[in-house]
C-alpha positions as CSV (number, residue, x, y, z in Angstrom):
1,X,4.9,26.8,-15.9
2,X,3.5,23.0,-14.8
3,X,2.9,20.9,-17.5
4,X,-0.2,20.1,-18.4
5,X,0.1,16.9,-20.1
6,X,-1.5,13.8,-18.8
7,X,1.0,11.3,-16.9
8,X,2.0,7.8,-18.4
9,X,0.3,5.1,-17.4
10,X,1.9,3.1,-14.8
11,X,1.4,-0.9,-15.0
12,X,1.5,-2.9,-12.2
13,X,2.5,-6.2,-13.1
14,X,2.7,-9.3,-11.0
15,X,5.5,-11.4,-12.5
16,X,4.2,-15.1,-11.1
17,X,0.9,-14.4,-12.6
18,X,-1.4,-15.9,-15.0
19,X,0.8,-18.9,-16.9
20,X,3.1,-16.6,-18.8
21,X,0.8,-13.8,-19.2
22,X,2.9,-11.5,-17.3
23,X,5.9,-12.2,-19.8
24,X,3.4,-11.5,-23.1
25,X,1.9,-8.7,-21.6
26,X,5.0,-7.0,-21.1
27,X,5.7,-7.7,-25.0
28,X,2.5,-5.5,-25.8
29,X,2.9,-2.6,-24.1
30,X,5.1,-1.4,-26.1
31,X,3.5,-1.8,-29.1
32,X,0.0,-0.5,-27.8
33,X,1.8,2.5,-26.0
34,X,3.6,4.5,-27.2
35,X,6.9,6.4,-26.4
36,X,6.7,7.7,-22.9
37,X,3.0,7.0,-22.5
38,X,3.6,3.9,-19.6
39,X,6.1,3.1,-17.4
40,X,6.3,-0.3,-15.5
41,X,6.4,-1.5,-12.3
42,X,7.0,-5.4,-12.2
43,X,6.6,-6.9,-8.9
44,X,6.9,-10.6,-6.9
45,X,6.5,-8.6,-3.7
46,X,3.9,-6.3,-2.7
47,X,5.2,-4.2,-0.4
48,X,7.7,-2.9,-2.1
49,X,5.8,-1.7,-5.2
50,X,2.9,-0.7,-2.8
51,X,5.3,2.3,-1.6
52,X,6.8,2.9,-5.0
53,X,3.0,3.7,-6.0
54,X,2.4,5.9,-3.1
55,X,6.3,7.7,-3.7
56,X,4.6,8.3,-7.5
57,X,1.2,9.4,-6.5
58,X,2.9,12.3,-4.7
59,X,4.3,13.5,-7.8
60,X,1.5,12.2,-10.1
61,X,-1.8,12.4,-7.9
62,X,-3.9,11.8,-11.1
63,X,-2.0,8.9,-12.8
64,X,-3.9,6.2,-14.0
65,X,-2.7,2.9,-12.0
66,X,-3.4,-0.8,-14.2
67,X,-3.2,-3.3,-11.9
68,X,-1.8,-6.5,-14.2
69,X,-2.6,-9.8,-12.1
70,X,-5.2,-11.2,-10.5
71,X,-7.6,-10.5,-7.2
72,X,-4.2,-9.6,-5.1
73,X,-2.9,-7.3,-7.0
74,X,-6.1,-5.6,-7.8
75,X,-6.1,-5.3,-3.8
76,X,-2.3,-4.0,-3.7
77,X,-3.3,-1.2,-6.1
78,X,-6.9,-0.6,-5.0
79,X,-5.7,-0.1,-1.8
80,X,-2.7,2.3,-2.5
81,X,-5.3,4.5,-4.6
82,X,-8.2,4.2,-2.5
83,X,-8.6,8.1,-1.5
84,X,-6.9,9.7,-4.0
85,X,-7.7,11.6,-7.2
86,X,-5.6,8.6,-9.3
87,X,-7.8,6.1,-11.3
88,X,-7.0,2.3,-11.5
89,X,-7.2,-0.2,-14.6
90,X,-7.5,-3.6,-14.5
91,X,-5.3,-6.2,-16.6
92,X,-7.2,-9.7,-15.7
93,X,-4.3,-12.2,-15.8
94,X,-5.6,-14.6,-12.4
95,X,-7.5,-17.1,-11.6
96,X,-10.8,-15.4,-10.2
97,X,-10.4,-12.1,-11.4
98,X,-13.7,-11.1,-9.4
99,X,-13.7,-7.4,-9.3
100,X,-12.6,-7.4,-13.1
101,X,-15.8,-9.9,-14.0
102,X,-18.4,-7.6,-12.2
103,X,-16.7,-4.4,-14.2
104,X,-17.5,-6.0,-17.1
105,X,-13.7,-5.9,-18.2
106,X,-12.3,-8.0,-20.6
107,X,-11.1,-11.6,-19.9
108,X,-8.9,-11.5,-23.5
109,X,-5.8,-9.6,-22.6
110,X,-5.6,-7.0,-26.1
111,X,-9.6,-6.2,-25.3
112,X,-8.7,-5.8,-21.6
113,X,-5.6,-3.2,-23.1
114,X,-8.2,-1.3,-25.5
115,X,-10.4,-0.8,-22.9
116,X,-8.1,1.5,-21.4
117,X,-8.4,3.8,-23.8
118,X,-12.3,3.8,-24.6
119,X,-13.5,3.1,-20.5
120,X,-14.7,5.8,-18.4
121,X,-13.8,6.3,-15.1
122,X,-16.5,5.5,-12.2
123,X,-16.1,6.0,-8.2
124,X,-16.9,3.2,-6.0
125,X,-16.8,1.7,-2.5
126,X,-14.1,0.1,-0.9
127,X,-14.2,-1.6,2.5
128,X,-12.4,-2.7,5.8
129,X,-12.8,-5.8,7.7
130,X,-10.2,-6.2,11.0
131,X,-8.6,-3.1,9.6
132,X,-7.3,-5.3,6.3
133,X,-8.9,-3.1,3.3
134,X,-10.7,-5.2,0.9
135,X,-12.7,-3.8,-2.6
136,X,-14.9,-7.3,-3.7
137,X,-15.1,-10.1,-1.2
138,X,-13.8,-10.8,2.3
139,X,-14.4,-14.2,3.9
140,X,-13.8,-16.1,7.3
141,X,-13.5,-20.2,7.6
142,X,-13.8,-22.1,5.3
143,X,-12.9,-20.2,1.9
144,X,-10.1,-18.2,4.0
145,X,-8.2,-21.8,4.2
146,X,-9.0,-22.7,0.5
147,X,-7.1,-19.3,-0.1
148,X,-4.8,-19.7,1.6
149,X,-3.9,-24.0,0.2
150,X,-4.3,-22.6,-3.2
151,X,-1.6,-19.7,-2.9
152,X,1.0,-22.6,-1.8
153,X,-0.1,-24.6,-5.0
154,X,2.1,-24.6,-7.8
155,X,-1.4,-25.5,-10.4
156,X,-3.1,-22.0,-10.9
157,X,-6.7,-21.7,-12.7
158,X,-10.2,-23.1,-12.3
159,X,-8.9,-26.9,-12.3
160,X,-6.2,-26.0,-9.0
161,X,-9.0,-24.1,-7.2
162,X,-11.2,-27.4,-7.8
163,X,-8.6,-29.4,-6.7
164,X,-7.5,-27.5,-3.7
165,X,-11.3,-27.9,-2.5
166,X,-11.2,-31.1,-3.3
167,X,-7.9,-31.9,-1.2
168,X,-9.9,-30.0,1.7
169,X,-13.7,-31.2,1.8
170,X,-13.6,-30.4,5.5
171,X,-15.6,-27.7,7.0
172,X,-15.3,-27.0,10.9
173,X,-18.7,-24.9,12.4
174,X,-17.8,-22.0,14.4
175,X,-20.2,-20.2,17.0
176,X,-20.7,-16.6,16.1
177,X,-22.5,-12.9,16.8
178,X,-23.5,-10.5,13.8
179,X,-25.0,-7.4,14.6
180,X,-26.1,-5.1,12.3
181,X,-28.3,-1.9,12.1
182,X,-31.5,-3.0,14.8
183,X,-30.5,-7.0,14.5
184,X,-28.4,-9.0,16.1
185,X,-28.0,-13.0,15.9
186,X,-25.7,-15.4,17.4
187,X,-25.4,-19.3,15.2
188,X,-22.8,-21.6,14.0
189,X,-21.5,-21.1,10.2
190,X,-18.3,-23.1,8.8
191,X,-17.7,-19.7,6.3
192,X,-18.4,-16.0,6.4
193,X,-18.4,-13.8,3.5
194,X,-18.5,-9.8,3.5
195,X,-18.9,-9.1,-0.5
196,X,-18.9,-5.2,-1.9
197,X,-19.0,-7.2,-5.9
198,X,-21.1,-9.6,-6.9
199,X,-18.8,-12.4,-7.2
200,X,-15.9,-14.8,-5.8
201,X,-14.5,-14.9,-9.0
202,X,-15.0,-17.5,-12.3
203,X,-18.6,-16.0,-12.4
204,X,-19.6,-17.8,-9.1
205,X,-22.1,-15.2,-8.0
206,X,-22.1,-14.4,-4.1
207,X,-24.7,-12.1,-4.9
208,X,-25.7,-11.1,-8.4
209,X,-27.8,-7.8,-7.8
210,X,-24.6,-6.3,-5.8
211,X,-23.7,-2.4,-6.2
212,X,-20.2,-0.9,-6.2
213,X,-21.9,2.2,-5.7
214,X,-24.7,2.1,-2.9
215,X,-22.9,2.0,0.4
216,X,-23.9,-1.4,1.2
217,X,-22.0,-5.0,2.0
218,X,-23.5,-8.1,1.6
219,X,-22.8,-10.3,4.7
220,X,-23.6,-14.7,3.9
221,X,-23.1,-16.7,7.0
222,X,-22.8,-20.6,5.7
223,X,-24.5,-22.5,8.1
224,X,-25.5,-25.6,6.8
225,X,-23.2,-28.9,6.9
226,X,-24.8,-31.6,6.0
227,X,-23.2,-33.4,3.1
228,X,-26.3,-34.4,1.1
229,X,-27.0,-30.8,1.1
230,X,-23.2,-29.6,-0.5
231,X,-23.8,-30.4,-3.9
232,X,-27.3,-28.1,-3.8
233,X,-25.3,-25.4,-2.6
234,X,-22.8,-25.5,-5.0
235,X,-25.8,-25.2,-7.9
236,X,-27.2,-22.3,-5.9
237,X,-23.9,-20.4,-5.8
238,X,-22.9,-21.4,-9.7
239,X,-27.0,-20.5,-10.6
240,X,-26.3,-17.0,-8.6
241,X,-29.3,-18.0,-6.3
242,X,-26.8,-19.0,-3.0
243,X,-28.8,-16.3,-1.3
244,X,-32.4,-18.4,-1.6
245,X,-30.8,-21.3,0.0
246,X,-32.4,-22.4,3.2
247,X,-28.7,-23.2,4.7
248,X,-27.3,-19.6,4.6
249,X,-28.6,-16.6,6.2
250,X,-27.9,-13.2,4.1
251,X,-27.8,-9.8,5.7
252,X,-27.5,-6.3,4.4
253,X,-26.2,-3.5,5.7
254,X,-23.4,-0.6,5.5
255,X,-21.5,-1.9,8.3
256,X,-21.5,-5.0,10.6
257,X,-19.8,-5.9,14.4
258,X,-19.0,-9.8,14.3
259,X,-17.9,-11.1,17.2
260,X,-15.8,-15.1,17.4
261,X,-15.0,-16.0,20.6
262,X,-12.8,-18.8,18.3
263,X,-9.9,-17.7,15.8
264,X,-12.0,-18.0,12.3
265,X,-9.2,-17.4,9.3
266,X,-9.6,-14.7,6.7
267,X,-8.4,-13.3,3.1
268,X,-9.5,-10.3,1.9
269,X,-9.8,-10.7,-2.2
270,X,-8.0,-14.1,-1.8
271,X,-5.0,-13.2,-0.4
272,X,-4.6,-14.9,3.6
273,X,-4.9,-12.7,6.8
274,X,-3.6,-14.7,8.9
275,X,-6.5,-15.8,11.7
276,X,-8.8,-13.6,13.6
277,X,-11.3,-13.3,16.8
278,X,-13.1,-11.4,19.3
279,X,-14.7,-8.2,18.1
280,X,-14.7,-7.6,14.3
281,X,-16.3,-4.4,12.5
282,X,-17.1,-4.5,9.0
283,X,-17.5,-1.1,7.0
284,X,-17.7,0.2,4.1
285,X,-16.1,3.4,2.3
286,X,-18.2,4.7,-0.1
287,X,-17.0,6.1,-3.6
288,X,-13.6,5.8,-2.3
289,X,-12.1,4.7,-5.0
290,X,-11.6,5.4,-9.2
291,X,-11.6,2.8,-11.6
292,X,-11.8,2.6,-15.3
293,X,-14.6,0.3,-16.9
């Protein structure tokens, strides 16, 4: 006869992350689990665990999946569960943390560890953009490059993202197309962002009313240049009002067709893509995905 007994719960851990939080949290789980009831999977390349959790999920379709790291490795494991009847858990240990923050999961790592006992599991969207998978934000330009300078730095944490922007105060405007539902408009923005959350990450709100339930991305085309103007944007995106400012344009909508007739880079959940143009469809999956909040 099958056993019946729930699976242990497997921990994704991301070695380089979070300033020796990787190493501590590895000291815990054995005193918070006990015999039997977790097994690890430590990681410094993706890939490779990727397909150890889709080897396990064939044995163990409803295994509950932590992901311990930051915004990568909640993508990694989001994106090997998305589908399936398995639920992820989130162990914040990165810089952003965005998905984690709009979940409302615990910053502190024992709180973060507790809540996998007491949270309850909730379905919600996911979402492609260029066929890269992405479950909070996806951006083109500017933000793509600031991804992609503060991966190669060796400084993690708020203070090396504000660095890295401030090594790199030098947005380029880009022509493009968005069309979505009955609309369609053609402009210049210097960054593009595609959210399903509600935030970048370090509570900087791309757009504080967002759903991870409703079957609807949030596109924010950055349009405005100007350097006067900058520091009123930053307010607005810190304040969680970036929508009401008069140099973006905000569109909803369940899915999108952008079109660059110039390469525009990308990250999905700040990990680089690499560069990207021509035609670009944006969709979302709704409840595609389980996670425990």
């Amino acid at each position: 006869m099958p056993s019946t007994a729930e699976p242990p719960a497997v921990f994704v851990l991301n070695t380089g992350s979070g300033s020796g939080k990787a190493a501590r949290l590895q000291a815990k789980l054995s005193d918070t689990f006990s015999a039997g009831k977790h097994r690890l999977l430590p990681f410094t390349r993706g890939a490779e665990v990727e397909s150890q959790i889709k080897t396990l999920l064939l044995h163990e379709p409803r295994t509950l999946v932590v992901a311990c790291g930051g915004d990568g490795t909640v993508n990694l494991v989001a994106r090997a569960l998305a589908g399936t009847e398995a639920t992820m858990g989130i162990i914040p240990l990165g810089s952003g943390n965005g998905l984690a923050r709009h979940l409302g999961i615990p910053m502190d790592m024992d709180a973060a560890l507790s809540r996998l006992h007491s949270g309850v599991r909730q379905r919600i969207d996911t979402a492609r953009i260029a066929g890269h998978f992405f479950v909070n934000v996806a951006g083109l330009g500017y933000d793509a490059r600031i991804s992609q300078a503060f991966k190669n730095r060796k400084k993690r944490g708020l203070s090396g993202y504000v660095n890295t922007i401030a090594g790199n105060l030098n947005p380029t405007l880009q022509p493009y197309q968005l069309a979505f539902g009955n609309e369609e408009e053609s402009a210049q923005a210097w960054m593009i962002c595609f959210s399903n959350g509600s935030q970048w990450g370090n509570n900087v709100r791309l757009h504080p009313g967002a759903s991870l339930t409703d079957g609807v991305l949030h596109a924010i085309a950055f349009r405005e240049k100007r350097l006067y103007q900058l520091p009123g944007m930053l307010l607005k995106l810190l304040s969680g009002e970036i929508g009401n400012h008069p140099g973006v344009r905000r569109a909803d909508a369940a899915h999108f067709k952008l079109h660059l007739s110039e390469p525009m880079a990308l990250h999905t959940d700040g990990e680089p893509c690499g560069e990207v143009s021509g035609d670009i469809f944006v969709v979302v999956d709704p409840a595609n995905l389980n996670v425990l909040v």
